[in-house]
N, C-alpha and C positions, 0 to 999 in steps of 0.2 A: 797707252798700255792696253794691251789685248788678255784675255783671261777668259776662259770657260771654266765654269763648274763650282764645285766648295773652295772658298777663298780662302786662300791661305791664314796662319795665326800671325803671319809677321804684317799682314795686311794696314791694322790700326797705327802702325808704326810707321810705316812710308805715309801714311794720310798725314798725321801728327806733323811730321819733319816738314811734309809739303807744303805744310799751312804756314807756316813757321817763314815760307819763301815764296809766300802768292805773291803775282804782281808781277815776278823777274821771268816768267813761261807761263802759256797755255797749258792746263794740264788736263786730257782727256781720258777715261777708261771706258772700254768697249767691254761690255761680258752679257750673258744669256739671260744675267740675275743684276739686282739692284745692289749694288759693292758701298754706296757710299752714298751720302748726303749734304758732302761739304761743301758749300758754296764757292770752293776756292776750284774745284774739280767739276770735270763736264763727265759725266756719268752718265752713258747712253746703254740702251738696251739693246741686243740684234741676235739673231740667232747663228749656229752656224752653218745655216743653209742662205742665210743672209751673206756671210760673209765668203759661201762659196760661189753665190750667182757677180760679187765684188769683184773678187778675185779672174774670175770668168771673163765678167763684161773688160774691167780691166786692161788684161792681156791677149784679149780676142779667144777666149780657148785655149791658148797656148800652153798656160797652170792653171791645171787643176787641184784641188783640196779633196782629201779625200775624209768626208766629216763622218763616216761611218769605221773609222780604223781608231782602233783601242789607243792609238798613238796620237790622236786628233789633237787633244790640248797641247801637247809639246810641239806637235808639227805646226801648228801655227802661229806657232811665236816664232820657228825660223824663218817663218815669211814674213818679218818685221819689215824688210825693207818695199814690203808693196804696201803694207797699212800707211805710211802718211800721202801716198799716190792717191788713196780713195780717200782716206777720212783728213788728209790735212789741210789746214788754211789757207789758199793759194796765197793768201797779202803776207803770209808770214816771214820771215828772211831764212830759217832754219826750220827743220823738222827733223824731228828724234823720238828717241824711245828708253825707257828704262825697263828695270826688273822690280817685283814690290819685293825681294827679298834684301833692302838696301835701306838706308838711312840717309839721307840728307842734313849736312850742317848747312851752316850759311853762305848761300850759293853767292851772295853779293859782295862776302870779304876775299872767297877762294876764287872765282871765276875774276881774271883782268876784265877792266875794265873797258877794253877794245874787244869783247871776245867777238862782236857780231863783224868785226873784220876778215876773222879765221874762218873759212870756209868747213873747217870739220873741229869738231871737239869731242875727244873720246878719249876717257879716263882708263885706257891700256896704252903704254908706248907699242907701237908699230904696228897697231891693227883696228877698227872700230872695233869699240867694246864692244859685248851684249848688254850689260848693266846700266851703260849709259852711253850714246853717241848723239848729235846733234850733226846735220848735215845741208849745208844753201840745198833748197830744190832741185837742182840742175842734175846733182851727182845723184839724188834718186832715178832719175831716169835716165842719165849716162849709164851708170851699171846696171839697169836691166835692161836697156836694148842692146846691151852687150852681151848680156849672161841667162839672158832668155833659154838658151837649149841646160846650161848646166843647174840651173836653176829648179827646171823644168823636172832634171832628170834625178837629182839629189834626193838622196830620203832623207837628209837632213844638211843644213847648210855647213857650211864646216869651216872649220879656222880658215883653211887658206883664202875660202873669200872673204873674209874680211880683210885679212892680209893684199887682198887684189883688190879692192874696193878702196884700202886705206891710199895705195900706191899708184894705185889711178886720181884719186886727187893729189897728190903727190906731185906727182909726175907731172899735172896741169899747170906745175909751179906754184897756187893756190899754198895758203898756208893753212896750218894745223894747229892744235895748241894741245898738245897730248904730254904733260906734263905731270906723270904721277906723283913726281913730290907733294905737289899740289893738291890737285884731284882724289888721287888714292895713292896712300902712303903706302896700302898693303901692299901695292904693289911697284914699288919705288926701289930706287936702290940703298935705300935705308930701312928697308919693311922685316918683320922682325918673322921668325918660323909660326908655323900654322898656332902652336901649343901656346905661343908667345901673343899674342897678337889679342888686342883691347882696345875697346872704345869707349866714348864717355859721353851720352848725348845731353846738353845743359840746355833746357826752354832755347833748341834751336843752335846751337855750336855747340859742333861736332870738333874733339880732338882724337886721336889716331895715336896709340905707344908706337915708337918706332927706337933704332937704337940710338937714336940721339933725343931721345925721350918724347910725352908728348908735342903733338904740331895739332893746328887746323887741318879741319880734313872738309875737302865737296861733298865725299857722300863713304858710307863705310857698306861693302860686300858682304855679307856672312855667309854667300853660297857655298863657299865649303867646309865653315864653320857646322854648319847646320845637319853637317851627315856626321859630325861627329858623336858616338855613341851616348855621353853624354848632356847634350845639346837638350835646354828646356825653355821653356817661357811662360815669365810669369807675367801673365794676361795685367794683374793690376798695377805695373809699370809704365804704362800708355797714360794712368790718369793721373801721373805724376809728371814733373817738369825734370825730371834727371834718370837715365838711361842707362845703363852698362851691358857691354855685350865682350863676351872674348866665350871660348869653345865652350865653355860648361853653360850657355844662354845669353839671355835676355832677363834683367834684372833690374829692380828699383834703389837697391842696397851695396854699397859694399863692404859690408860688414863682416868681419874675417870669423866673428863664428858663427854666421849665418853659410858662409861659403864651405865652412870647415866640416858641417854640420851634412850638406846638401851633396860634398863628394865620398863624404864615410858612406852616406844613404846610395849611391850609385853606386861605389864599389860591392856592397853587399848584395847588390841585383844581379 
């Protein structure tokens, strides 16, 4: 995971979940600032002129970063698919990336048991996620000696390459295991409307409402939860072992006149 700048508040909670699943991945973060101290996570420091000479050496010149554009933290998170190029393990079998605005259940009950068969795993049917993909080494560098110029020329990376990324290993016959029931319920074909949608995290399992009620879930999204007007977080839910999230936040409780209490207080705002 790459990150410049003030770390987000959903931050302690992807740490918490990750811990909960050391052992089953490497897990590194790259930021300008010290994010974390948890023995389960590789926390490195670099700047982003470090990661523009990366990037540089990299592709010969070919992409550049431009770390002085108001746009720089976002724009380098869609150059995810060059970071495990520079910063990943070559002995590893897979290299991937997540988002910290996500949650992790238990990756050992939802993930088959063959997954290092699958040459790609991404929790969206028909495209690599951005939330979460894993992918063999090979297709990291198949698609960018492919997409070198559009790459290049993009001011931001855009669904259809992930859709051409996904289709290129596809296509290699290679399998895939992008199975939202599974992985993400939200977005499954039993995933419930944005207003609908709950999660429940218990010291580590994760379940997902859907309309055939709670399931296990890989890991729970709140990226669009989280623009919702009402959306809050209470910080001292991290130091508890049970989690709830659906649009009004992130919460230790659910207790109906706590919640009853907390939407009279927003609507009168």
């Amino acid at each position: 995971m790459l990150w410049f700048g003030k770390p987000t508040p959903f931050f302690p909670f992807w740490i918490k979940s990750i811990e909960k699943n050391h052992g089953i991945f490497r897990w590194s973060v790259f930021s300008d600032q010290k994010f974390t101290d948890s023995k389960y996570i590789d926390s490195k420091i670099i700047s982003r002129n470090d990661l523009k000479l990366a990037v540089d050496s990299l592709t010969n010149g070919r992409i550049r970063i431009d770390v002085d554009s108001p746009h720089f933290s976002r724009k380098c998170c869609d150059y995810r698919l060059l970071l495990p190029l520079i910063f990943g393990n070559p002995s590893s079998s897979h290299w991937g990336w997540c988002d910290t605005d996500l949650i992790f259940g238990d990756m050992h009950q939802t993930l088959p048991n063959n997954w290092m068969n699958f040459s790609a795993v991404s929790t969206h049917p028909g495209r690599m996620s951005g939330p979460f993909s894993m992918l063999k080494p090979i297709f990291f560098e198949s698609f960018l000696n492919e997409k070198y110029s559009s790459i290049a020329s993009a001011e931001h990376l855009s669904l259809n390459e992930s859709e051409e990324w996904f289709n290129l290993i596809k296509n290699s016959g290679s399998k895939i295991f992008n199975d939202a029931s599974i992985l993400q319920p939200t977005r499954g074909p039993d995933a419930l409307k944005l207003k609908e949608a709950c999660a429940v995290w218990n010291n580590g399992q994760l379940s997902v409402k859907t309309t055939k009620g709670f399931v296990p879930s890989f890991m729970m999204h709140f990226g669009k939860l989280k623009g919702h007007r009402r959306f809050w977080i209470d910080q001292d839910s991290v130091t508890t072992n049970t989690w709830y999230c659906n649009r009004n936040g992130i919460y230790k409780t659910n207790s109906f006149l706590i919640n009853l209490a907390k939407k009279l207080l927003y609507n009168m705002l």
